[in-house]
N, C-alpha and C positions, 0 to 999 in steps of 0.2 A: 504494500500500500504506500510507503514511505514511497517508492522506488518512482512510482507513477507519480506523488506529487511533486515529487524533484524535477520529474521531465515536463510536467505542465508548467512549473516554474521556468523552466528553462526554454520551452516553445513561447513561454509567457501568452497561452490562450484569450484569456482575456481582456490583456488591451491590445490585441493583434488588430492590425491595420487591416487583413486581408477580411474581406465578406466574401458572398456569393456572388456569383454572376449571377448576368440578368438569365439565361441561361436555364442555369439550376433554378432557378426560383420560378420561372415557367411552365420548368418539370415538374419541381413538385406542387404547383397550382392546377396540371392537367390531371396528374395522379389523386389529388384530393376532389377534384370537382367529377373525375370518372366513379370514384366510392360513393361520394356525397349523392348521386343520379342514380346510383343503383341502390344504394339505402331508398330513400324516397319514392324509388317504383317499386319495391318491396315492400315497403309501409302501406303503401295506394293499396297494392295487390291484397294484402291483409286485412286492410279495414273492409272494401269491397265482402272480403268471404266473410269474414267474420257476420257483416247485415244478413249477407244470404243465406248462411247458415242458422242463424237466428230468426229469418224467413222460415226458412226449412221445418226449425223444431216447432214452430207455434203452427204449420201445417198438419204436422205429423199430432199434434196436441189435440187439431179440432177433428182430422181423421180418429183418433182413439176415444174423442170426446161424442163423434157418432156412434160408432159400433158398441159403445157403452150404454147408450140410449135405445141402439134397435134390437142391443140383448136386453133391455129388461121391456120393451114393447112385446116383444115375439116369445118373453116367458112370463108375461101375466094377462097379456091379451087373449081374448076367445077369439078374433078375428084379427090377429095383427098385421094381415094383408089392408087392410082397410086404413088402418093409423099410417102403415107408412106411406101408402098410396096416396094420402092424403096430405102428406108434409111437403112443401115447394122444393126438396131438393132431391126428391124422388126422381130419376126419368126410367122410360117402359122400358128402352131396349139398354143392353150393354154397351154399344156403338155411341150412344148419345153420352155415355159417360164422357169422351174424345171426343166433344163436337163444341169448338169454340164458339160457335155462333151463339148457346145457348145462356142464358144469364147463371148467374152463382157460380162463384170459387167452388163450393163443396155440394160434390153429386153421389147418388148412393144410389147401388143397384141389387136387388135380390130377385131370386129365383127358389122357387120349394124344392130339395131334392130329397133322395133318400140316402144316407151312406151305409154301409156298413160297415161294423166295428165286432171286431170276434164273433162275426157270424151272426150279429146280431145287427136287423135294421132299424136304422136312427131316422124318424123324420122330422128335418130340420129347413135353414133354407141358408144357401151361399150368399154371403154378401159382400159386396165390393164396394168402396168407400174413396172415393176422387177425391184430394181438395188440392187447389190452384195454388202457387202463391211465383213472386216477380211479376208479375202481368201476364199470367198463364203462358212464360214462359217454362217452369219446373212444376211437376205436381208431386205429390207423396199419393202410393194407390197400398190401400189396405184390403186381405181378402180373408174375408174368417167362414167359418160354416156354425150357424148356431142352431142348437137343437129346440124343438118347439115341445110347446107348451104339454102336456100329455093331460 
């Protein structure tokens, strides 16, 4: 350590006459301003997903927040063809689930089927759950089979 401060003494760094050129200081004003552009379109790129992703989960929230609604319609209704028939974000065919022209973010489609589960038939009804979100650019599709009412 001694040995280094002997020789800065003796380069005498500090009140040394010599700067940088114009040069070096160009350099490294292209090399800070190339970092400083690419931090910043990083950051952009970031905040951007981050909304969209936050788009995303409150899609994904009003999708789980239907299928919570049409399981407990389809197991305490006597007709729960009728209640959902009847809700605005019903449409008839599957197809229209993917049909922009149509109004509402979040669309829902079922069908009665039957599965079976160890040999034993369930009758329930498939249901698919659409919702929009960017400006029906992205959606989230949910697809559950619930069992009906017995």
């Amino acid at each position: 350590m001694a040995k280094v401060v002997r020789n800065m003494r003796r380069y005498n760094f500090f009140n040394s006459e010599k700067g940088l050129t114009l040069v070096e200081v160009l350099v490294a004003m292209a090399i800070l301003s190339i970092v400083v552009v690419a931090f910043t379109q990083l950051m952009g790129w970031s905040f951007t997903n981050i909304f969209i992703q936050g788009n995303k989960s409150k899609a994904t929230a009003a999708a789980a927040e239907k299928i919570d609604f049409l399981t407990y319609v389809i197991s305490t209704s006597d007709t729960p063809e009728d209640v959902m028939e009847s809700d605005e974000e019903w449409v008839a065919q599957f197809d229209d689930l993917f049909d922009m022209e149509l109004p509402g973010e979040r669309r829902f489609y079922y069908e009665a089927v039957e599965n079976s589960l160890d040999e034993t038939i369930v009758d329930g009804y498939n249901v698919t759950v659409v919702v929009y979100y960017q400006d029906y650019r992205f959606h989230v599709l949910f697809e559950q089979f619930i069992d009906k009412k017995d």
